[in-house]
C-alpha positions in Angstrom: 5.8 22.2 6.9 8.1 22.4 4.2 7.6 25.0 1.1 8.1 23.2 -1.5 8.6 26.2 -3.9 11.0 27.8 -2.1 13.3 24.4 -2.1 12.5 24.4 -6.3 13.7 27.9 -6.1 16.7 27.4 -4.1 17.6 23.7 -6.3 17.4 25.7 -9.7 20.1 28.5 -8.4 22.4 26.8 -6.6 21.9 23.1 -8.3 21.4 21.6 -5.2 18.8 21.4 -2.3 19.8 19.1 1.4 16.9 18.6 3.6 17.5 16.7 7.4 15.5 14.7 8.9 13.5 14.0 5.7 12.9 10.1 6.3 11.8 8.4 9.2 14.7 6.7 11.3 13.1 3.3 11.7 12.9 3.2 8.1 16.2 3.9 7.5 17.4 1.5 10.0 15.1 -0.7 7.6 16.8 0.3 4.9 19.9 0.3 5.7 20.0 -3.6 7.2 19.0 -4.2 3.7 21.7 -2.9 2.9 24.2 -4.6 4.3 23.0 -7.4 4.4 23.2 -7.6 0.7 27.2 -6.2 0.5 28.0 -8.6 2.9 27.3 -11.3 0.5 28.7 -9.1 -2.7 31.2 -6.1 -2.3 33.2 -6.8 -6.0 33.6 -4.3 -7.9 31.7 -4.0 -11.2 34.3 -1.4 -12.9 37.2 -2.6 -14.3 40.9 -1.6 -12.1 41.6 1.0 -14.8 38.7 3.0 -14.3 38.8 3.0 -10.9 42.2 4.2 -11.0 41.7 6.9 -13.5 38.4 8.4 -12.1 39.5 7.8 -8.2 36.1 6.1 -7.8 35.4 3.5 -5.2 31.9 3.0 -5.4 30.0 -0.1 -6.2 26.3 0.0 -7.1 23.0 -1.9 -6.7 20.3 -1.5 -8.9 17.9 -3.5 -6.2 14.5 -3.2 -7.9 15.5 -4.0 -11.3 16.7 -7.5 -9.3 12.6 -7.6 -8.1 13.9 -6.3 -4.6 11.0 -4.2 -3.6 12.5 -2.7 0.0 12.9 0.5 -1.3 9.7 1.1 -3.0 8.3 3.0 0.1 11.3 6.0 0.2 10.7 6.4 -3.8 6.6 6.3 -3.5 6.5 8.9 0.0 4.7 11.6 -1.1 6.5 14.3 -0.4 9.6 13.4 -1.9 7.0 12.6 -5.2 5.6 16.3 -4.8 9.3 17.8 -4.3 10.7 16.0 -7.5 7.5 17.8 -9.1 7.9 20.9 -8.0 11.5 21.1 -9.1 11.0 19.1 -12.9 7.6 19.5 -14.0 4.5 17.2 -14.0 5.8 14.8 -16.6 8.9 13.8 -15.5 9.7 9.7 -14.6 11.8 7.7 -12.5 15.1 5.9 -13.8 16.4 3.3 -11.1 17.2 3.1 -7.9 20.8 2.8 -6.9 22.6 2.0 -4.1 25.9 3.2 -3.7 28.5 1.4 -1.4 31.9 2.3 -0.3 34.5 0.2 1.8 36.4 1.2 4.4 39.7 2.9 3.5 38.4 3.9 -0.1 38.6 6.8 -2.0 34.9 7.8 -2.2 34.8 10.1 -5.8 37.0 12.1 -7.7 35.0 15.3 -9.1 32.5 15.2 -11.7 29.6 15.8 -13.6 26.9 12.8 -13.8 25.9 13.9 -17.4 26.9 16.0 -20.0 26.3 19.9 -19.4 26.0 20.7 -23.7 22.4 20.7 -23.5 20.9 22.8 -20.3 17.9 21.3 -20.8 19.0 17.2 -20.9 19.9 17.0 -17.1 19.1 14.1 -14.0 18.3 14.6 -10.7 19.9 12.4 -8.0 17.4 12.0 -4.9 20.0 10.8 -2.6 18.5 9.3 0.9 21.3 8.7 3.5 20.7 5.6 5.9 24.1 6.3 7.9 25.2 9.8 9.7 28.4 10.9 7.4 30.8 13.4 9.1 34.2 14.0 9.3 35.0 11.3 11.3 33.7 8.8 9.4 34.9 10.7 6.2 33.1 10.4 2.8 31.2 13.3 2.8 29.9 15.4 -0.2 32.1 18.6 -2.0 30.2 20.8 -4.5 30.3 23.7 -6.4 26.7 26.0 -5.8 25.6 27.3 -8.9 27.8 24.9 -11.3 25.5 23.5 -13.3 25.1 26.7 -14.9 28.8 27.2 -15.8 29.6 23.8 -18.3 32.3 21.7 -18.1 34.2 21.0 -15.0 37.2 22.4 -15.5 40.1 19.8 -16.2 42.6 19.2 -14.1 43.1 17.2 -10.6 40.6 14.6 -10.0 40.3 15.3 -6.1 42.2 18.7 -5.8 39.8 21.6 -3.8 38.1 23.4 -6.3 37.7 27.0 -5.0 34.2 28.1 -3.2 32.9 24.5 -2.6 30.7 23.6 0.3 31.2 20.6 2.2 28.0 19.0 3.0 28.0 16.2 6.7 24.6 14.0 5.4 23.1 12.6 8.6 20.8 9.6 8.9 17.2 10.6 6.9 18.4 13.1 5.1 17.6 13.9 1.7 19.9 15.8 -1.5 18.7 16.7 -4.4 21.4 17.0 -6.9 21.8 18.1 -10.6 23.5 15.9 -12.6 25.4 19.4 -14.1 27.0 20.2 -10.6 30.1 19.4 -9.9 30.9 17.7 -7.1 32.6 14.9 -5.1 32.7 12.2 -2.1 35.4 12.3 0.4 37.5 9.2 0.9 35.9 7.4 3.2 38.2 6.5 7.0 37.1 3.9 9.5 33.3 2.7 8.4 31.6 2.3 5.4 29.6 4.7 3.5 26.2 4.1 1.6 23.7 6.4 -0.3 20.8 5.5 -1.9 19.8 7.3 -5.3 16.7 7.6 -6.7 17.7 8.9 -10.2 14.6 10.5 -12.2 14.9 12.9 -14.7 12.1 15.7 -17.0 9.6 15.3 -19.7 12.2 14.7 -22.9 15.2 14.0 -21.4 16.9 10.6 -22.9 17.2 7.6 -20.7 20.7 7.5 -20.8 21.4 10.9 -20.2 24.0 9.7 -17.6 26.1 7.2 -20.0 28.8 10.1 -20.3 30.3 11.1 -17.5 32.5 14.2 -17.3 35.9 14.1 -14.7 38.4 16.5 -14.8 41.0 14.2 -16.5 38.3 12.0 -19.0 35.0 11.7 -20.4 33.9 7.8 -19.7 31.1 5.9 -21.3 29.2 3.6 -19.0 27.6 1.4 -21.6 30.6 0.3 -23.2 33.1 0.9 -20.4 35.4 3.3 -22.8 37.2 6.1 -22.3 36.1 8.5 -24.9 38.0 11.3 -24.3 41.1 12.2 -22.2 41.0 15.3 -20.5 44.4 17.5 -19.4 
């Protein structure tokens, strides 16, 4: 049984917690068909070609339930992740979106960065991210971060997909579960010979704006979501 306190403990100093075998497989494979099924039919890109070539970010997202897609709705409502997301935020906190995040084969996964700006401690997301697909080396796109970083501000500027000293590389296999900070910096490997999916269940605590995540902070910009601007270049 897992202790749920001593994964809050563990999130809050090292700004991350990875739990296997979280999710049932069957409902992954579920999950996953869904999918699929739905990139098969749509796989543009919705960021414009100079954004993606700035940030090194070759991701394209799904927001499935705000479409009325309701496949999902049993990994967001399982208890356990519910109590988890508790523990770690505090009674009051509330669900943003789901997103799905899709990756072709031979892209370059994610440069480093920050989901939302680290000025205010308190004004923070969490990324729930449920993993459908074993990612390994193989395979490539797996996950770089920095432990404890989302207690030290700003990612430092410089190379968008350089090593940044003391990461960890974490291997996410199928049913697995990572709760992120949206302060810690991290990254996804380019991806090699399959595709690469995540599925995020983005909440956030009691009093935090819902678009904490509009700004997003790389090491060579600061880029605005709801307008699609640069709003600050970063050397």
């Amino acid at each position: 049984m897992m202790d749920f306190k001593e994964l809050s403990k563990f999130f809050h100093k090292n700004g991350y917690v990875y739990i296997k075998d979280f999710f049932n497989p069957n409902l992954m494979d579920e999950c996953h068909d869904e999918i699929t099924t739905h990139f098969k039919k749509d796989s543009t890109y919705k960021h414009d070609v100079s954004f993606i070539e700035k940030s090194k970010t070759d991701v394209i997202p799904w927001f499935p339930q705000i479409e009325g897609n309701n496949k999902f709705d049993d990994l967001e409502m399982d208890k356990r992740l519910c109590d988890l997301t508790e523990e770690i935020l505090g009674p009051r906190w509330r669900s943003l979106y789901c997103m799905v995040m899709f990756s072709n084969v031979s892209s370059n996964g994610q440069a480093w960065h920050q989901d939302c700006s680290p000025d205010n401690k308190k004004n923070f997301n969490l990324n729930r991210l449920v993993y459908t697909m074993d990612i390994d080396a193989s395979t490539g796109g797996e996950i770089s971060l920095i432990p404890g970083s989302h207690k030290k501000g700003l990612i430092p500027a410089g190379s968008a997909t350089e090593q940044i000293h003391d990461d960890i590389k974490i291997k996410p296999t199928k049913g697995s579960l990572l709760m992120l900070h949206g302060h810690t910096w991290h990254r996804v490997h380019p991806i090699f010979n399959k595709i690469r999916v995540s599925t995020n269940f983005r909440c956030v605590p009691e009093n935090t704006p819902d678009n904490v995540t509009d700004v997003a902070i790389y090491r060579n910009m600061l880029f605005r979501f709801s307008d699609g601007k640069i709003i600050a270049e970063r050397n």
